[in-house]
N, C-alpha and C positions, 0 to 999 in steps of 0.2 A: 504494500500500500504506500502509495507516492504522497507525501507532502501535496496541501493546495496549489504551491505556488510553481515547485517541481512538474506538478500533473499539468496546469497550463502549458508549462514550458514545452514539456511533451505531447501535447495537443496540437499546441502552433507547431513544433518543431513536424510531428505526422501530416498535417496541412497544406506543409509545404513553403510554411509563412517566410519571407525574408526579414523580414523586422518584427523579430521579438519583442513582446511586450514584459518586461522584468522589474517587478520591484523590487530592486537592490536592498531595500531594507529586512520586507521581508522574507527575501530567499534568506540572506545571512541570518534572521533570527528563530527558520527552521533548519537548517544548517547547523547552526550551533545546538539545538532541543537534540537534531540527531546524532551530535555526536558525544553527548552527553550520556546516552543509552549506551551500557554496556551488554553484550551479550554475547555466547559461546554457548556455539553448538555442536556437540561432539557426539553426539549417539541418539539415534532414538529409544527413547525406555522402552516402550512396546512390544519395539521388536528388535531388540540388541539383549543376550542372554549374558554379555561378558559386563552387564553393570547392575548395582542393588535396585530393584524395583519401587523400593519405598524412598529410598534419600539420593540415587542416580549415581554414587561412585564409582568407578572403575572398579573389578573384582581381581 
């Protein structure tokens, strides 16, 4: 799922548009929410048998 301002981007960008329309403010201040998100993904629980079911460690 793309950010509001990303997903425009890539609207115009599919379009064909030459002239982007860009809120320089707000792409930086989703830009920065998303890199503030940490996340790792290393296995799926469901269906990976080499990690705990309950708390997802490595076995």
């Amino acid at each position: 799922m793309l950010s509001p301002q990303l997903s425009k981007i890539k609207t115009q960008l599919e379009e064909g548009k030459t002239n982007i329309d860009i809120d320089k403010e707000e792409l930086l201040a989703e830009l920065n929410e998303m890199e503030a998100i940490e996340g790792v993904l290393l296995e799926s629980l469901s269906l990976s048998t080499k990690v705990c079911p309950t708390c997802g460690k490595r076995l």
